[in-house]
C-alpha positions as CSV (number, residue, x, y, z in Angstrom):
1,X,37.8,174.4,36.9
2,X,35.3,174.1,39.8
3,X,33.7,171.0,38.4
4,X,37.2,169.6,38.2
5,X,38.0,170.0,41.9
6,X,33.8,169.1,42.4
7,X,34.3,165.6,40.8
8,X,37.7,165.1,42.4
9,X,36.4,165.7,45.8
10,X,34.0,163.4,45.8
11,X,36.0,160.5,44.2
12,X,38.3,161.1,46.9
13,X,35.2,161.1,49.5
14,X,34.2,158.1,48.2
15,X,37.7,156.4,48.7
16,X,37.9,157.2,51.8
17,X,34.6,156.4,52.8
18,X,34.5,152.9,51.2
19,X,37.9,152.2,52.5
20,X,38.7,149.3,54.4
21,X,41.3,148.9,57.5
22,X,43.4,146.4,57.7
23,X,42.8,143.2,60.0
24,X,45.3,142.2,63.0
25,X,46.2,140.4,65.6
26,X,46.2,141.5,68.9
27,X,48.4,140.5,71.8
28,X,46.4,142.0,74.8
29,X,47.6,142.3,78.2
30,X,45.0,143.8,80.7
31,X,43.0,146.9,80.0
32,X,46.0,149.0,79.3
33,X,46.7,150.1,75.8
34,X,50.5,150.5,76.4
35,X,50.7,147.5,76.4
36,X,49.1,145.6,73.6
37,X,50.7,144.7,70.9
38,X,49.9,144.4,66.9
39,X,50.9,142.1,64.1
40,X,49.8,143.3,60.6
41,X,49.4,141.2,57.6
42,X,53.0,141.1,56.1
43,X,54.6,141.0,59.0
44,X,57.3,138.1,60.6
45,X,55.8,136.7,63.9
46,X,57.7,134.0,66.2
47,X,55.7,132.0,68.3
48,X,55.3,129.0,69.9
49,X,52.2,126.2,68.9
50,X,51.0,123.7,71.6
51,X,52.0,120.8,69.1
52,X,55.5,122.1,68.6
53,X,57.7,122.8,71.6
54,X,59.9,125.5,69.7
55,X,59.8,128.4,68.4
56,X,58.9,129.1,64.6
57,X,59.3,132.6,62.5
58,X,56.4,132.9,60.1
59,X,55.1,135.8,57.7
60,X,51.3,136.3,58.3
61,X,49.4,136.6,55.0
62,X,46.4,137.1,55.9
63,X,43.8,136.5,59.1
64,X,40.5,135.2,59.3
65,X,37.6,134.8,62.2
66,X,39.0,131.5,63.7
67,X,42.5,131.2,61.9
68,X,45.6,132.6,60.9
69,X,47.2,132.1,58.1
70,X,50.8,132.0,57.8
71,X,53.6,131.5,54.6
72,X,54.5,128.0,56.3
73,X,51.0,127.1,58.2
74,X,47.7,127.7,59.5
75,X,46.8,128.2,63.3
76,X,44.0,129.0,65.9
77,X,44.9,132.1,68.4
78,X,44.0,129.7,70.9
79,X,46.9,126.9,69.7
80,X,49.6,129.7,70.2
81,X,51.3,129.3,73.8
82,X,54.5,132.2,73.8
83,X,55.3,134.9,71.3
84,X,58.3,136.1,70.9
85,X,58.2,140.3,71.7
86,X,61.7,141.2,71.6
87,X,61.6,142.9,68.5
88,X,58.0,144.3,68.2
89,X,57.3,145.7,72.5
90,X,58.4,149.3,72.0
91,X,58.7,149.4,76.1
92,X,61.6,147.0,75.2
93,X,63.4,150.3,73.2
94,X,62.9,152.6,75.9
95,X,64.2,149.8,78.5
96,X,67.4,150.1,75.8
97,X,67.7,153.3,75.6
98,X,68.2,153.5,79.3
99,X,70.2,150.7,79.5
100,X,72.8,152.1,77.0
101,X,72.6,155.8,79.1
102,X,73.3,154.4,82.1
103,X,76.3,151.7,81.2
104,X,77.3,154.4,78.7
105,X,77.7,157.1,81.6
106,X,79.4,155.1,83.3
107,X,82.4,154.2,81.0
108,X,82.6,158.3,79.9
109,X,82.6,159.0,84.0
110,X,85.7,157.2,84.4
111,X,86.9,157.6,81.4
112,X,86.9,161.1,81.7
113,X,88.3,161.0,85.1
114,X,91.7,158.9,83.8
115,X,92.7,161.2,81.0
116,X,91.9,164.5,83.1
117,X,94.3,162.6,86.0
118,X,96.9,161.7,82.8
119,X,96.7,165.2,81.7
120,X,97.4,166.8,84.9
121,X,99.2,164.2,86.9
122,X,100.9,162.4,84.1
123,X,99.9,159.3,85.2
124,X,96.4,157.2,84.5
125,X,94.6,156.6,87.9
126,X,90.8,157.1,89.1
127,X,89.7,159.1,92.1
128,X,87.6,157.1,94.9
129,X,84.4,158.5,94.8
130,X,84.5,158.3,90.7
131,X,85.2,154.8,90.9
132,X,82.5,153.9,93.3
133,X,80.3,156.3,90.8
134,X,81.2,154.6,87.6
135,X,81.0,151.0,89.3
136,X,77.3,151.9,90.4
137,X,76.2,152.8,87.0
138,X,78.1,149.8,85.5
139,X,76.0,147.6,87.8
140,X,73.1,149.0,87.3
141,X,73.2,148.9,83.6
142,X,74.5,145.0,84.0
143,X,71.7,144.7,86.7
144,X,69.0,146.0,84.3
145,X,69.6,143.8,81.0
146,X,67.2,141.1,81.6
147,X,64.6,143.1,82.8
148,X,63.3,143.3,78.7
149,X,60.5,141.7,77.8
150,X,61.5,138.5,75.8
151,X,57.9,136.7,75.3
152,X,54.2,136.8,75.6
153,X,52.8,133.7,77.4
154,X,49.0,133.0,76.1
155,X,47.8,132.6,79.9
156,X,46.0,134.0,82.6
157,X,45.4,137.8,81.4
158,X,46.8,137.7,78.2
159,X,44.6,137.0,75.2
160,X,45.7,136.8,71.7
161,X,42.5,138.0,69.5
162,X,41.9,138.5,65.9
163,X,40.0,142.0,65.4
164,X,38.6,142.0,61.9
165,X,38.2,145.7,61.0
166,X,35.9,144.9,57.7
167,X,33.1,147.2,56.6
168,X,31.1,144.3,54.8
């Protein structure tokens, strides 16, 4: 029995040590960790070429030193101009998730307000300062929507870079 769990430890050692990690790209803006972002092998990517002025959704299959290759093409880091982030930025969930609190507090604040004034009044109406409450929050939560982050532009301090995470 202990030569059993012996030999089975060290074939799983030597998985683990002779495992590779996978190869990405790496959208990279600044020093700061938060916010880089990384596309995997496998996964859809839309971005925008210097050749072609629009956007293109592509499956990456695999990346290389200089190139990345895609379902539909081929491309150099450096040929990329925008990449589309809506999706893959996880600040853009949190931005969201606030976004949706706030409009959503809004609507329950005066829509709290009219059926407690229908159940005790017996008729639907909105006190001032609830209003004026409720409107805030409504603009604010209307004020806030664009503020995601739609698309990486490959300028200035953002690099795109392929980090190749081989042990040959």
């Amino acid at each position: 029995m202990k030569k059993l769990l012996l030999f089975s430890f060290l074939i799983t050692l030597s998985f683990l040590t002779h495992a590779q990690s996978r190869d990405f790209i790496l959208l990279k803006r600044g020093a700061n960790q938060k916010s880089q972002i990384r596309y995997y092998p496998g996964e859809e990517i839309t971005y925008k070429s210097k050749k072609i002025g629009y956007f293109i959704t592509d499956v990456i299959e695999k990346v290389d030193q200089d190139y990345i290759y895609m379902s539909e093409n081929i491309i150099s880091p450096l040929d990329i101009v925008e990449v589309d982030i809506r999706q893959k930025d996880k600040r853009n969930r949190t931005l969201r998730a606030l976004n949706t609190l706030v409009l959503g507090s809004g609507i329950i604040l005066v829509s709290v307000d009219m059926i407690n004034s229908l159940y005790h009044d017996g008729e639907i109406s909105v006190d001032k300062g609830v209003g004026v409450t409720s409107a805030i929050l409504l603009g604010t939560g209307l004020a806030m929507l664009p503020l995601l982050y739609k698309t990486f532009k490959h300028q200035g301090r953002n690099h795109i870079q392929i980090v190749m995470m081989r042990m040959d």
